[in-house]
Backbone bond lengths (Angstrom), bond angles and torsions (degrees), N, CA, C in turn:
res aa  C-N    CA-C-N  psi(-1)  N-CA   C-N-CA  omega(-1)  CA-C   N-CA-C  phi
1 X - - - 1.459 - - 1.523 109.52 -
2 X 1.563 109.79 144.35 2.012 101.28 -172.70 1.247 85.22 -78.09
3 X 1.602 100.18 -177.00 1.449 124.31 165.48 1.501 106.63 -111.40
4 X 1.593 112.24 100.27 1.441 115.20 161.13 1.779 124.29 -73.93
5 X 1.382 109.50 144.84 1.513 99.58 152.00 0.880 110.96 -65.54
6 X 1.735 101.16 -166.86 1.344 141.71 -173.11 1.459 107.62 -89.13
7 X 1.284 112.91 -37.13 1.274 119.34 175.88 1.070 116.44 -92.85
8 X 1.484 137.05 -23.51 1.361 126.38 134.34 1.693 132.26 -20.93
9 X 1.237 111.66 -75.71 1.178 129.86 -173.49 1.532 111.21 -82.96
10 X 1.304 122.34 -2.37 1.447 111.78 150.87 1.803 116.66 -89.91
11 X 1.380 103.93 -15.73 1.526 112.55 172.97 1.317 130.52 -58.30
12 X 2.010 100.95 -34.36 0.558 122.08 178.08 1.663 123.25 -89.92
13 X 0.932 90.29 -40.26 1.980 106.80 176.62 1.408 89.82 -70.16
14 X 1.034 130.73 -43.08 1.550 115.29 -148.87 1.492 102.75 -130.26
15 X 1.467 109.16 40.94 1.913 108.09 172.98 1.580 131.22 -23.30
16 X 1.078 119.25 107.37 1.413 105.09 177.60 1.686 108.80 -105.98
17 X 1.432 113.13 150.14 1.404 124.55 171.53 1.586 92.43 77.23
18 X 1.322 122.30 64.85 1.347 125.25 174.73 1.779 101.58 -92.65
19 X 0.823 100.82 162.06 1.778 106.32 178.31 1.710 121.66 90.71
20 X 1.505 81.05 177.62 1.994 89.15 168.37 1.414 142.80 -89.27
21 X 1.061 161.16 128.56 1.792 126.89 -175.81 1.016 101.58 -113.75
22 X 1.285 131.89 142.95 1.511 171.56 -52.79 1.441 85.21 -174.53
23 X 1.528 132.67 123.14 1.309 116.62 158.66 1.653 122.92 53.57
24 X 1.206 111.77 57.52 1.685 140.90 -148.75 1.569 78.71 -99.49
25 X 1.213 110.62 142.84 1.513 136.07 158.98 1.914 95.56 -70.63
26 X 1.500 127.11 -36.40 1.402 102.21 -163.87 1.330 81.10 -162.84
27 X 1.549 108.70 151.55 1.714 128.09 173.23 1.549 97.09 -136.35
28 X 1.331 101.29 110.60 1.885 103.09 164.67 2.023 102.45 -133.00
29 X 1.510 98.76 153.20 1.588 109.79 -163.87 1.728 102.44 -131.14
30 X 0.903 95.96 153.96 1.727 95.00 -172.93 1.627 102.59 -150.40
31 X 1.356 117.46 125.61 1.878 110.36 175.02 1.558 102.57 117.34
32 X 1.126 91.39 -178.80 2.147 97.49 164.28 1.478 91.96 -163.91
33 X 1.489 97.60 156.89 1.166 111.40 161.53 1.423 142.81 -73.78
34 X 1.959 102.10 -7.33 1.294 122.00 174.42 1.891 88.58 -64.95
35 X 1.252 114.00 -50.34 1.652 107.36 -146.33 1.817 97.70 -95.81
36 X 1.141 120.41 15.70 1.444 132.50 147.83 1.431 114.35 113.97
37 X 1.344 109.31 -7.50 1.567 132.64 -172.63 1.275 116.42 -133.99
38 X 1.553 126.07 150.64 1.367 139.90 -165.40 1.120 102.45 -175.53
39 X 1.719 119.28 142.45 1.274 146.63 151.70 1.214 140.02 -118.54
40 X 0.900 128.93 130.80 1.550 121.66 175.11 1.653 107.71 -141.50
41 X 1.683 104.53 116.25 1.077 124.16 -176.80 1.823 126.51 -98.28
42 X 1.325 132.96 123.20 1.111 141.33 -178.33 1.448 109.34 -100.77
43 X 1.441 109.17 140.89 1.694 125.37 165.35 1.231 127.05 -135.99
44 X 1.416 138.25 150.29 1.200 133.97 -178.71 1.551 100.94 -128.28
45 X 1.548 110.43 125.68 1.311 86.48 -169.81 2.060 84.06 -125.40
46 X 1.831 88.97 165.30 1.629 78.36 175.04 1.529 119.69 -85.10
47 X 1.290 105.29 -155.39 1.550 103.27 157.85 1.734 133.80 -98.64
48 X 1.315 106.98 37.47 1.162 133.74 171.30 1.648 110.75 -119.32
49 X 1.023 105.60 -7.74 1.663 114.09 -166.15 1.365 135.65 75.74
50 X 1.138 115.75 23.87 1.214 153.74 -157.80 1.678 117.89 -80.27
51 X 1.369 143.73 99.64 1.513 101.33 179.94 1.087 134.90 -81.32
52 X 0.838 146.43 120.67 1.877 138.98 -162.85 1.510 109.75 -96.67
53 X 1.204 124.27 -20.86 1.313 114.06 177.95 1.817 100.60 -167.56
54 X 1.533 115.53 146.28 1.241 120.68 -175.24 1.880 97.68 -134.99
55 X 1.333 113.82 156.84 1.407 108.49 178.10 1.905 88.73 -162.31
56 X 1.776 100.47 146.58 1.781 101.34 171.95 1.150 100.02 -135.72
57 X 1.656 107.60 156.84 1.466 126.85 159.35 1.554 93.28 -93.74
58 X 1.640 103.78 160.14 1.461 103.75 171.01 1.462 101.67 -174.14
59 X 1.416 124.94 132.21 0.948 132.36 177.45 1.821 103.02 -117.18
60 X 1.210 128.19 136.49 1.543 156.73 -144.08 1.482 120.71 126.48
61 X 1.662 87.67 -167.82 1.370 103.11 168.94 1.584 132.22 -65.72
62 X 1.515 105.87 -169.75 1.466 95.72 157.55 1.556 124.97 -65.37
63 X 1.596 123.35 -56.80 1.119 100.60 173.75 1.262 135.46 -40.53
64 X 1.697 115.04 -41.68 1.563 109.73 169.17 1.654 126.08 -50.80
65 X 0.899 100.71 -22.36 1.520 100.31 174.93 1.615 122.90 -105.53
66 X 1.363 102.57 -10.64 1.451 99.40 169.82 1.901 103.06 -72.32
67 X 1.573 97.02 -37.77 1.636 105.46 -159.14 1.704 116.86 -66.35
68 X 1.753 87.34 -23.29 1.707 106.70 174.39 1.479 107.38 -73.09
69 X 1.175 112.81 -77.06 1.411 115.72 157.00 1.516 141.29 11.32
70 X 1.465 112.86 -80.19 1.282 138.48 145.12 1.213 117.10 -30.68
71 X 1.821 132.46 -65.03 1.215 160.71 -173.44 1.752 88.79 -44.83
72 X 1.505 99.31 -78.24 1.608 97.19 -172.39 1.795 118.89 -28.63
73 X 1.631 101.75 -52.80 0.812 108.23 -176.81 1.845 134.46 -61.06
74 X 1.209 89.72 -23.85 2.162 114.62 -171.70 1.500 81.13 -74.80
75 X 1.467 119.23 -47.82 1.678 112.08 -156.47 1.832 109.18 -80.76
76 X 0.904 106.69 -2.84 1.623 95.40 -169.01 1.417 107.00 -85.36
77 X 1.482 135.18 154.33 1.112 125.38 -179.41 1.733 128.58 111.11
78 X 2.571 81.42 -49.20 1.555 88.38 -169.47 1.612 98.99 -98.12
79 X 1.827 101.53 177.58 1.517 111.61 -168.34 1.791 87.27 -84.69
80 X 1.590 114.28 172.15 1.437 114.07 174.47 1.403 112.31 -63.60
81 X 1.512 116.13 -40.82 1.544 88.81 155.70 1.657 161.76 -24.23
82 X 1.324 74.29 -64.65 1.710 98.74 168.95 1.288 102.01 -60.81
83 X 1.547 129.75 -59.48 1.399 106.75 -173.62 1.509 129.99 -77.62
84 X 1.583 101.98 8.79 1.255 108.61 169.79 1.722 122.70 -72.18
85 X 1.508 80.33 0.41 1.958 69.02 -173.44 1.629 110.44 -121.15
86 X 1.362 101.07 10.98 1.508 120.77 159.39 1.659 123.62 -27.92
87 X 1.188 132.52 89.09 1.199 112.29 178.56 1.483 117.46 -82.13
88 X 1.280 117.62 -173.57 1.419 128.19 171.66 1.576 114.91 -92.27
89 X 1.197 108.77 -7.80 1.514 105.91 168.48 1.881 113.09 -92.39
90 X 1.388 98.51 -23.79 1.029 110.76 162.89 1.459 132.13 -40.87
91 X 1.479 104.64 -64.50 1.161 128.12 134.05 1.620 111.55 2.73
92 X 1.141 105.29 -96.45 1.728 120.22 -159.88 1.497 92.33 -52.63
93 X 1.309 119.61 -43.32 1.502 121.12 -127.70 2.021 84.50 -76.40
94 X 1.609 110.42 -34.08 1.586 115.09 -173.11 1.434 92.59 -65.41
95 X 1.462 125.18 -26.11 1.524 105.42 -169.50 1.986 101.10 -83.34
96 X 0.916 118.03 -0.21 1.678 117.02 -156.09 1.532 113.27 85.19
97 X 1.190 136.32 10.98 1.425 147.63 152.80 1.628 94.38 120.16
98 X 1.369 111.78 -163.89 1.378 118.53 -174.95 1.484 90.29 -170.30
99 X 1.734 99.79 147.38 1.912 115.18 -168.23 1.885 90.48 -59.73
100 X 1.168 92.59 176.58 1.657 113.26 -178.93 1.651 108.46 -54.90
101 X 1.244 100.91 -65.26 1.531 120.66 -179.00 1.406 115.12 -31.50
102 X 1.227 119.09 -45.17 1.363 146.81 -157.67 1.162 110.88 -89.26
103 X 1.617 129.21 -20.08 1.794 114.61 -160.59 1.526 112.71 -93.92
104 X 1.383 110.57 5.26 1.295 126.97 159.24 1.838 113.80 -53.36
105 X 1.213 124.08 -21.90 1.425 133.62 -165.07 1.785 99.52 -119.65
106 X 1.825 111.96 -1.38 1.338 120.07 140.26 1.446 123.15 -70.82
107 X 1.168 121.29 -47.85 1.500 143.72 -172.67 1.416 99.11 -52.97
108 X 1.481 107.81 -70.35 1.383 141.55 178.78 1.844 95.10 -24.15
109 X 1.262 97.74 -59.19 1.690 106.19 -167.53 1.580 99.48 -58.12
110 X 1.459 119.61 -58.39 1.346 133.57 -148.50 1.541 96.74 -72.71
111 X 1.477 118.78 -27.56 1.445 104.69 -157.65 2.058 95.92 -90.09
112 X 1.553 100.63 -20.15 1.713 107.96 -179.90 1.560 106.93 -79.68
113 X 1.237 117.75 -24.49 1.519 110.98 149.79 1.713 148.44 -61.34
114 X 1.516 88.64 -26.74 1.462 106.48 178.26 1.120 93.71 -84.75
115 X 1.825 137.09 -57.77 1.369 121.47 -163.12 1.698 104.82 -66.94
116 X 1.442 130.72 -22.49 1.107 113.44 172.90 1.796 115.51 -73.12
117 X 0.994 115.76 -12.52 1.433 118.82 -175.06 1.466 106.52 -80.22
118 X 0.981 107.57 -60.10 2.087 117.18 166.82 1.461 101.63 -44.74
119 X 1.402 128.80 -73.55 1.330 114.66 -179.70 1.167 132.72 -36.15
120 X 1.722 103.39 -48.66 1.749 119.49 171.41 1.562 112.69 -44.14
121 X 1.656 116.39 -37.39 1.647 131.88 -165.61 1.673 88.37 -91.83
122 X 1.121 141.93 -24.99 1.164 142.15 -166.19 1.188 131.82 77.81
123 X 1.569 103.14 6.54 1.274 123.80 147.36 1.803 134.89 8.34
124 X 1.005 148.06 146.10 1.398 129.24 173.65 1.944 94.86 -109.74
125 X 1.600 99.94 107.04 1.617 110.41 163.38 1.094 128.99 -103.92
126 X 1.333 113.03 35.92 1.889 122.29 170.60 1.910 91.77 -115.52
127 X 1.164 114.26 19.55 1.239 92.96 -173.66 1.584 97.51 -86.62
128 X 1.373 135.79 -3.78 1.577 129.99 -165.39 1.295 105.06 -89.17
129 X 1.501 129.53 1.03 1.160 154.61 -143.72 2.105 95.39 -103.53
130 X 1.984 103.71 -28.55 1.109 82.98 175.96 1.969 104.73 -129.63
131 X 1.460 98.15 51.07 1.222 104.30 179.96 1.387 108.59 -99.94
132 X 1.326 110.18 160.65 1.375 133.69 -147.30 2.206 84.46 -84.85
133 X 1.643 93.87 108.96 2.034 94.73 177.88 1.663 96.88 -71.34
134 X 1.117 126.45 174.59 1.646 155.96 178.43 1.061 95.55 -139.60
135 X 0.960 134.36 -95.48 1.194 140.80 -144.81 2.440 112.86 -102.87
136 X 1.086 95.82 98.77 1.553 126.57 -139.08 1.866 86.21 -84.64
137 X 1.073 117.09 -40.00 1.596 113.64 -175.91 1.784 101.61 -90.87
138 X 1.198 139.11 -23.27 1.311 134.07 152.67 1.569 113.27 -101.50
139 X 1.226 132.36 45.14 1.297 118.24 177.28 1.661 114.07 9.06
140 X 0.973 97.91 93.24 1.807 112.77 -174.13 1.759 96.92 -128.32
141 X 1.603 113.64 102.65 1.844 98.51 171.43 1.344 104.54 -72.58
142 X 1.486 90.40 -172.50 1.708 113.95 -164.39 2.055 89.52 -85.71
143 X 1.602 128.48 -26.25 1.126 136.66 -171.79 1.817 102.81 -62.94
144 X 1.689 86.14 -65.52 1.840 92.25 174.68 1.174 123.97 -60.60
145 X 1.182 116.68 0.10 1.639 115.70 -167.18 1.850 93.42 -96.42
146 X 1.478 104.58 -45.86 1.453 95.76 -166.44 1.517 99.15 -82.85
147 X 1.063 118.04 -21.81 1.858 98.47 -174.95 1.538 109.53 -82.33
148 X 1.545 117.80 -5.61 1.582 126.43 -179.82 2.008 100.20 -76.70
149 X 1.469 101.62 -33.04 1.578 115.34 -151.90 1.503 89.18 -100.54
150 X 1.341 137.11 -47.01 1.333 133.32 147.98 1.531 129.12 -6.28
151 X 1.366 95.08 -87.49 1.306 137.49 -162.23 2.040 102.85 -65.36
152 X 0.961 93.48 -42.18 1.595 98.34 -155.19 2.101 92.49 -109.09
153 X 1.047 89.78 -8.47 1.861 108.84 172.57 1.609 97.42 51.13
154 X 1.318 131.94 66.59 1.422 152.48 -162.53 1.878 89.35 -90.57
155 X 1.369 114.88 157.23 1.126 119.37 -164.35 1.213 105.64 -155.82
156 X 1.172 119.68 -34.21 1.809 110.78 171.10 1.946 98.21 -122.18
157 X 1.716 95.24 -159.81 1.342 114.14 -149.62 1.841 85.08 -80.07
158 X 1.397 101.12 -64.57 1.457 107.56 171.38 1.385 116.02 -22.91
159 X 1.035 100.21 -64.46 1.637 107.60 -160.50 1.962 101.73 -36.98
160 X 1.471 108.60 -72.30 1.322 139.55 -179.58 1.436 91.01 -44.58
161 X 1.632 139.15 -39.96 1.756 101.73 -168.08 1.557 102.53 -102.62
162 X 1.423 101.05 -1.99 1.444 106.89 169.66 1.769 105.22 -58.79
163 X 1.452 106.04 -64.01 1.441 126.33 178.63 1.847 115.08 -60.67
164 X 0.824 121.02 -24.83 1.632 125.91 -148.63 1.940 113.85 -131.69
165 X 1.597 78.94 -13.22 1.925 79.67 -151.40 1.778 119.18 69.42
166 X 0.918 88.91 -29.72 1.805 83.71 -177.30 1.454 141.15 -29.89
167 X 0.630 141.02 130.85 1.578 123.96 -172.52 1.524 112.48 91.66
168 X 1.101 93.96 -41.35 1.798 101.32 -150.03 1.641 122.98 -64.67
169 X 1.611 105.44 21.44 1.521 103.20 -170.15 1.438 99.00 -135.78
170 X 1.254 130.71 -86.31 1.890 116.78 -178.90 1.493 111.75 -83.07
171 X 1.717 122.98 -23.46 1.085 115.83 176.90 1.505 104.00 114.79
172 X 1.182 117.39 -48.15 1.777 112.40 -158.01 1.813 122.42 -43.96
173 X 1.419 94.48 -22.04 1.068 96.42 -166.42 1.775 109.41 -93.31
174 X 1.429 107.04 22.38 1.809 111.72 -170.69 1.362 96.12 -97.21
175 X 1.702 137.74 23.13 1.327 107.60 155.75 1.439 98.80 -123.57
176 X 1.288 124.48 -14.75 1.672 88.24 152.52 1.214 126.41 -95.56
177 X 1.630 130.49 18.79 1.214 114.18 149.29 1.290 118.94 -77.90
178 X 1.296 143.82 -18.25 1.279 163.90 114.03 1.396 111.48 21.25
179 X 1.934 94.12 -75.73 1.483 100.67 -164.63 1.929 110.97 -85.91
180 X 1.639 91.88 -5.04 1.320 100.25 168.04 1.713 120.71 -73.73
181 X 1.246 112.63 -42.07 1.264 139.74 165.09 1.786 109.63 -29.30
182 X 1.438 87.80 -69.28 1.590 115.22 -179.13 1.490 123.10 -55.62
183 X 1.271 101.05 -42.56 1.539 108.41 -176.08 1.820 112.13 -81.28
184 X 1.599 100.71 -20.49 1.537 88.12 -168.21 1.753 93.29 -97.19
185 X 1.344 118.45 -9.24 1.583 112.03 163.43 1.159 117.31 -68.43
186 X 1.550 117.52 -46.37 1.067 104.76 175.38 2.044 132.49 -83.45
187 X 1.035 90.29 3.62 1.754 101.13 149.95 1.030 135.16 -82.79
188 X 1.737 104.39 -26.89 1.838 96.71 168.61 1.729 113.80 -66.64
189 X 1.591 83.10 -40.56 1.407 108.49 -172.82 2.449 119.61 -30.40
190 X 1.407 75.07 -31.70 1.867 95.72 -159.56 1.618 75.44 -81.42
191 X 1.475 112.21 151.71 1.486 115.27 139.59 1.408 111.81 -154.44
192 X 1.329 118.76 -164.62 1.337 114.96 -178.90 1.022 130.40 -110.92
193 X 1.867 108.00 119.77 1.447 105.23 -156.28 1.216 128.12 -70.00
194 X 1.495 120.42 -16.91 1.424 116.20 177.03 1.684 121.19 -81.25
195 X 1.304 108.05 19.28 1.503 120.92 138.83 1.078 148.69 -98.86
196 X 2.181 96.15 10.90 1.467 85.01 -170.92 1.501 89.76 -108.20
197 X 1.326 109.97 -152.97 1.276 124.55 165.17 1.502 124.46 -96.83
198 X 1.127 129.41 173.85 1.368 129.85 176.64 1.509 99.65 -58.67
199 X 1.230 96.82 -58.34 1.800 114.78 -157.13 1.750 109.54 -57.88
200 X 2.051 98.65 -39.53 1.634 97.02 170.89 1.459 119.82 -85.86
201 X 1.498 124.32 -7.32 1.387 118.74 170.11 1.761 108.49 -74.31
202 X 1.823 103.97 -39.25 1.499 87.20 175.94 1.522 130.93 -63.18
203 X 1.121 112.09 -30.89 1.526 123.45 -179.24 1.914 85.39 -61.88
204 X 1.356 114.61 -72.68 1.586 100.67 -151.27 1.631 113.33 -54.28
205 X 1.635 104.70 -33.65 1.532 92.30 177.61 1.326 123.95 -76.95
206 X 1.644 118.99 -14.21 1.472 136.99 156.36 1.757 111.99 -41.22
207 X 1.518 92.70 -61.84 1.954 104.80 165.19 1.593 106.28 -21.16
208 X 1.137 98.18 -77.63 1.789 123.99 -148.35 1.198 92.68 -66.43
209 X 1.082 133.83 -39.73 1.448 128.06 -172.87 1.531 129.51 -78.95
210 X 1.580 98.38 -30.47 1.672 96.14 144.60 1.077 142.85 -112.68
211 X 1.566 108.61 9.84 1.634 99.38 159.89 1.502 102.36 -88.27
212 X 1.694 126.30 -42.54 1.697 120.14 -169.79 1.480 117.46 -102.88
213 X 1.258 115.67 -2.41 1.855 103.16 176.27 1.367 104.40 -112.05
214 X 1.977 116.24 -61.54 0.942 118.83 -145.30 2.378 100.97 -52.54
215 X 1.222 81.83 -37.94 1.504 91.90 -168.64 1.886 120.78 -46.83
216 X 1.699 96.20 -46.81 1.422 101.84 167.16 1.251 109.98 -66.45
217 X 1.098 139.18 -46.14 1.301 141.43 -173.48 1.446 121.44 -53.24
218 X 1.323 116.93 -39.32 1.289 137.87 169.24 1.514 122.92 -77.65
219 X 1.791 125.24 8.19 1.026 122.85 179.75 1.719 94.73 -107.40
220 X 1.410 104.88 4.73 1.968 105.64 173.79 0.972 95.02 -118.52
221 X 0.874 149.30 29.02 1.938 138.24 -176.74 1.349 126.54 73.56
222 X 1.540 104.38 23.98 1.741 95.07 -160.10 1.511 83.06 -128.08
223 X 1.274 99.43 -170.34 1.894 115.51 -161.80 1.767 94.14 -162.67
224 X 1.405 102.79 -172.14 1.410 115.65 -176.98 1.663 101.62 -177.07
225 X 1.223 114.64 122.69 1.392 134.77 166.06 1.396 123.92 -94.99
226 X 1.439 132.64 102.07 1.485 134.87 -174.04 1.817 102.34 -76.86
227 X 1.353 94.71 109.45 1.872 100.79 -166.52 1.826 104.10 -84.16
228 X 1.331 109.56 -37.13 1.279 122.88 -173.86 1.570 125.69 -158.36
229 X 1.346 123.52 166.92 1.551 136.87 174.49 1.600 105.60 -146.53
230 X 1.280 84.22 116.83 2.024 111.26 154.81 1.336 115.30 -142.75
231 X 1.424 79.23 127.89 1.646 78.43 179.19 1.437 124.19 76.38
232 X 1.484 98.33 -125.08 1.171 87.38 175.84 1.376 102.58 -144.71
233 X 1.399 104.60 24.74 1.795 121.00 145.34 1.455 125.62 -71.10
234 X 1.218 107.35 124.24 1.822 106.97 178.83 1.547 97.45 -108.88
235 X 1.113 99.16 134.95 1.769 106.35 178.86 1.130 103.81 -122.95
236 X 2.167 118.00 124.26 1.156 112.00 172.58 1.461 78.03 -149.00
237 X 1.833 86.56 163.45 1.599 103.09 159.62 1.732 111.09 -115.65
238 X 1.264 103.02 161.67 1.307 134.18 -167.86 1.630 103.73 -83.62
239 X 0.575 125.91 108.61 2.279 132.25 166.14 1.778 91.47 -101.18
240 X 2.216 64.60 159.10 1.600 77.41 173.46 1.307 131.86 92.78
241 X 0.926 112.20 -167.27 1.975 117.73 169.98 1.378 99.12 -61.73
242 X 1.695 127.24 -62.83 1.444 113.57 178.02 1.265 127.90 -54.27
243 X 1.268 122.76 12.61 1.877 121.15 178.80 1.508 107.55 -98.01
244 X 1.657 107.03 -23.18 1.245 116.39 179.07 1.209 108.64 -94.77
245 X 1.103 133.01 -42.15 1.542 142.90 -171.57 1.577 118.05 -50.34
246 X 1.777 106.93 111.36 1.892 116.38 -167.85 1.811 91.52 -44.67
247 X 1.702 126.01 -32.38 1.619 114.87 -176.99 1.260 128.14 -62.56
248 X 1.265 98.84 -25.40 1.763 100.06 171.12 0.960 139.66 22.19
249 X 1.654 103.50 -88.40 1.715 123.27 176.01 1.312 102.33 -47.65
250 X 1.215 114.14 -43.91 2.074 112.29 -163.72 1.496 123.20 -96.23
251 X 1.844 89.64 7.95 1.740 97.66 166.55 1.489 91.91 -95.28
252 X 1.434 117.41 -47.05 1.426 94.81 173.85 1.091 130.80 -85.47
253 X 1.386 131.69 42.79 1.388 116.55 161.13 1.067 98.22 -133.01
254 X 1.711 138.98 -44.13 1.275 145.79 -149.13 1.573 89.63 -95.72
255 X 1.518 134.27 -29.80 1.712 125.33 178.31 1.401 99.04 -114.29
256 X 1.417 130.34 -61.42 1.933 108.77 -159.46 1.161 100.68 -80.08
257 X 1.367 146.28 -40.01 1.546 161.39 161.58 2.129 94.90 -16.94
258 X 1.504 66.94 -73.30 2.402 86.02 -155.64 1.685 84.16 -68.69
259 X 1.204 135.18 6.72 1.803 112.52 -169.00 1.580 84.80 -97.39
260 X 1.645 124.86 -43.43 1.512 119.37 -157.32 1.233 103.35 -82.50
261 X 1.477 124.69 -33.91 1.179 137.07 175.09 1.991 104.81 -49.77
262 X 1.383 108.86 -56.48 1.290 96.04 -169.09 1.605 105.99 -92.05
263 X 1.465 130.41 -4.71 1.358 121.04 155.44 1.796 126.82 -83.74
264 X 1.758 105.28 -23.76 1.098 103.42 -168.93 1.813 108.06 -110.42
265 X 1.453 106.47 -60.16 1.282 105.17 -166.67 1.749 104.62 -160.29
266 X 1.383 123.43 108.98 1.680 105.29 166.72 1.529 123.98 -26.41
267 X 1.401 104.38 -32.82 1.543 101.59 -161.90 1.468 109.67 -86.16
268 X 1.632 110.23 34.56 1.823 108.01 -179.64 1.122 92.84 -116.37
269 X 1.762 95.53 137.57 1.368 119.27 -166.87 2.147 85.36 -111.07
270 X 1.412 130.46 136.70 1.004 152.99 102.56 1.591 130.65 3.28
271 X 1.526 121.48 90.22 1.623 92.44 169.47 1.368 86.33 -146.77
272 X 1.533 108.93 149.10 1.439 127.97 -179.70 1.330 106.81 -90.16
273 X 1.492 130.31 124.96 1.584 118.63 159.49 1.448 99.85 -135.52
């Protein structure tokens, strides 16, 4: 059984802003009922931009309706701006958080806010209609997947069907959420070194080298010592079997070279001393 709050389960027991409004400044929907959940969110906004009143239908669980609930409530007051920058953790955080399983019916909220916000701007919101699906038994696009994995900085498989539903029914679709996973870590991952310091480039290329080189290197007998940093020269020498080894040059350029390069920065140059 999860562990709900208090503010959960009065959200839920005690829904506020249930229904439709009549001549709504904006209608945005988030979920389906194929994948067990649905929203559909209403706003009235003034002519200042203002929202003056929000109300949802929603078919799910309790969390979905605590998370709708709440939502109405975060949005009233502010201009569409302001609620444009609403996150979905946000979300949880007004309820007192919500178990892992569950923050999918955060998402749920955040993504029926955005389509009401585009609509409100007049936006075109049938365009997700021709985005590339992933995940084929929850209609999950390849768009929602990365701004869920983005946003909420998700790191494994769990995380994402906790958040997304994704994955979470035949499976097929867990290696490109995977390689989706992978690629947007390893983009935060890169940055640019001529902002860091000496002291934080050594630590990060220190990182990389023993969680991703030193380790392969060491299943042949060889090692690698990081001697120095300038610039955006890394100077190490090779131990071991690799100091002797005629491959040398093409462990360091084609493996310790391309490993910092694709964890740290293109602009690292390689030099053996």
């Amino acid at each position: 059984m999860w562990d709900y709050t208090d503010k959960v389960m009065d959200h839920y027991k005690n829904p506020r802003n249930v229904g439709e409004i009549e001549n709504s400044s904006a209608v945005g929907e988030a979920g389906s009922l194929v994948c067990g959940d649905a929203l559909k969110l209403y706003l009235k906004v003034d002519e200042k931009g203002v929202i003056t009143d929000a109300k949802f239908q929603t078919f799910g669980c309790g969390s979905a309706v605590a998370s709708s609930s709440v939502l109405t409530e975060m949005v009233k007051g502010l201009t569409i701006d302001e609620a444009a920058k609403i996150t979905n953790q946000q979300i949880a955080d007004a309820l007192g958080g919500l178990p892992p399983q569950k923050m999918h019916c955060s998402v749920m909220g955040h993504e029926a806010l955005e389509s009401a916000i585009a609509n409100y701007r007049g936006e075109d919101t049938t365009t997700h209609c021709d985005e590339k699906i992933i995940c084929k038994c929850y209609h999950v696009t390849e768009n929602s997947l990365r701004e869920a994995i983005e946003q909420n900085n998700l790191t494994d498989l769990e995380d994402v069907m906790n958040y997304t539903k994704a994955g979470g029914a035949c499976g097929q679709c867990h290696v490109a959420i995977q390689k989706m996973i992978d690629e947007i870590r390893n983009k935060k991952e890169k940055v640019d070194i001529k902002n860091m310091s000496v002291t934080q480039l050594v630590l990060k290329v220190n990182n990389v080298i023993e969680k991703h080189i030193a380790p392969e290197l060491r299943k042949d007998g060889g090692d690698i010592e990081l001697i120095d940093v300038k610039d955006n020269k890394i100077y190490v020498s090779l131990k071991g079997m690799c100091k002797s080894c005629k491959f040398s040059s093409n462990t360091l350029k084609n493996f310790v070279e391309a490993s910092l390069k694709e964890h740290i920065s293109p602009d690292i140059e390689v030099v053996e001393v």
